[in-house]
C-alpha positions in Angstrom: 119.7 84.7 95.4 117.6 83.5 98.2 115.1 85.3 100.0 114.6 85.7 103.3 112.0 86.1 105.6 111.7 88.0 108.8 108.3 87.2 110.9 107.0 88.2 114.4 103.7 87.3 116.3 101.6 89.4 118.6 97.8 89.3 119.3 95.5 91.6 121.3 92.3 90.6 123.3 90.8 93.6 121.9 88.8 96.2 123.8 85.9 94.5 124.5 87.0 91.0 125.9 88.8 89.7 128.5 90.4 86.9 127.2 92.0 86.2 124.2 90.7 83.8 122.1 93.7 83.8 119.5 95.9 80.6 118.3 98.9 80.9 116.0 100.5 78.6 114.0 104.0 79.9 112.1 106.5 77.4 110.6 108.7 77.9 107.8 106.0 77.5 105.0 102.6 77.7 107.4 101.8 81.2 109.1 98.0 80.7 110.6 96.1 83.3 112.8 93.0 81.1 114.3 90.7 84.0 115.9 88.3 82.4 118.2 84.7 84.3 117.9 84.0 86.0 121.0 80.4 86.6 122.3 80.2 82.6 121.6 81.4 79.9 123.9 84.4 77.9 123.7 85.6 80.8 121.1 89.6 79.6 122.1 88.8 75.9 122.2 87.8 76.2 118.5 90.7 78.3 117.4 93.3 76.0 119.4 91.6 72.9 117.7 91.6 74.2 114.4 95.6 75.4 115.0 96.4 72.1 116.3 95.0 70.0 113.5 96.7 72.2 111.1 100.1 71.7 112.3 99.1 68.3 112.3 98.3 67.4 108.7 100.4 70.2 107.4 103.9 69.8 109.3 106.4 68.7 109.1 107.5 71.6 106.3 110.1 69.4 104.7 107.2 67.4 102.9 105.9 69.3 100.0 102.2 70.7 100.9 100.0 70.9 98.2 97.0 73.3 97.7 94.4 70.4 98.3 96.2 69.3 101.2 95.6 72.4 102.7 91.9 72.5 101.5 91.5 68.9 102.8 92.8 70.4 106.3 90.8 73.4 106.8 87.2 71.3 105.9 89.0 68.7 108.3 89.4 71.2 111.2 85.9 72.5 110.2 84.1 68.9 110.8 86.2 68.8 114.2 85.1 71.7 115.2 81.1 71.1 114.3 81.6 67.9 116.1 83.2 68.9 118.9 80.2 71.1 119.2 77.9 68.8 119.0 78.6 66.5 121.3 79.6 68.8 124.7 76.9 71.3 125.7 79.8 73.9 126.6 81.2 74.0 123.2 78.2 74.1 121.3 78.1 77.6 118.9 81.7 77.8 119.4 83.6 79.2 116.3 86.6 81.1 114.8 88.4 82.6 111.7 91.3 81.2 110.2 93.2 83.5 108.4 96.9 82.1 106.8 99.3 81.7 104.1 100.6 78.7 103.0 103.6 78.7 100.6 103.0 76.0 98.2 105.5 73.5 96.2 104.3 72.3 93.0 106.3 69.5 91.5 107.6 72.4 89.1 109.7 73.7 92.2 108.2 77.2 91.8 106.7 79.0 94.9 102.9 79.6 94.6 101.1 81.3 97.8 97.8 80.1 98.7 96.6 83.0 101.1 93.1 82.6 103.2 91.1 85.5 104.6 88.6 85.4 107.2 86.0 88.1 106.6 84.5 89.2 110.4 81.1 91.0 111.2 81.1 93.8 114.0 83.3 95.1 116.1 85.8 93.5 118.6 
C-alpha cells in the first residue's frame, strides 16, 4: 500500500504588520515555512534567501537527502544570511525562522522524518 499525501499552503501577515515576510518551500520530500522576523529589517530578504538555498542544495527530490545534508543546508543558509547582513547596511539584523520537515531515505529504504521547529518570542 502506498501512502498518500494531501498538502496546501497559506500564510497570514498577521495583525500587526503590513507585509508578509513568509517564504515556502514544498516539494515531494521538502515542506519549509521560512518566517521572516518582523520588527527587524530585511525580515523577507532573509526568509526568501534561506528558501532559496534550500531548494538549492536539497532538490531535486529524486536524489536521496540525508539528515546531514539537511544540517549542512540550514548552517549554510545561516552563514548566507549573517553575511548578507554584514556586508549591506539595509540588511543588517535581518532574520527569520525556519520551520520544516524533511522526509529522509536512509540506504535501508525506510522513511525517517527529520522535523525542525522554530521557537518565536512575542506576539505577531
Amino acid at each position: 500500500m502506498t501512502a498518500q499525501l494531501r498538502w496546501g499552503v497559506v500564510t497570514d501577515p498577521g495583525r500587526i504588520r503590513q507585509q508578509n515576510e513568509d517564504s515556502v518551500l514544498v516539494d515531494s520530500t521538502i515542506f519549509v515555512v521560512a518566517d521572516g522576523m518582523g520588527g527587524h529589517k530585511a525580515g523577507e530578504v532573509a526568509s526568501a534567501l534561506t528558501v532559496q538555498l534550500l531548494k538549492r542544495r536539497l532538490e531535486p527530490a529524486s536524489t536521496t537527502i540525508s539528515l546531514d545534508d539537511v544540517l549542512a543546508a540550514v548552517v549554510e543558509a545561516n552563514n548566507e544570511i549573517f553575511q548578507a547582513a554584514t556586508t549591506n547596511v539595509d540588511h543588517q539584523g535581518m532574520g527569520t525562522t525556519l520551520t520544516g520537515l524533511f522526509v529522509v531515505r536512509p540506504p535501508a529504504a525506510t522513511s525517517k522524518r527529520a522535523p525542525w521547529r522554530s521557537t518565536a518570542t512575542g506576539r505577531g
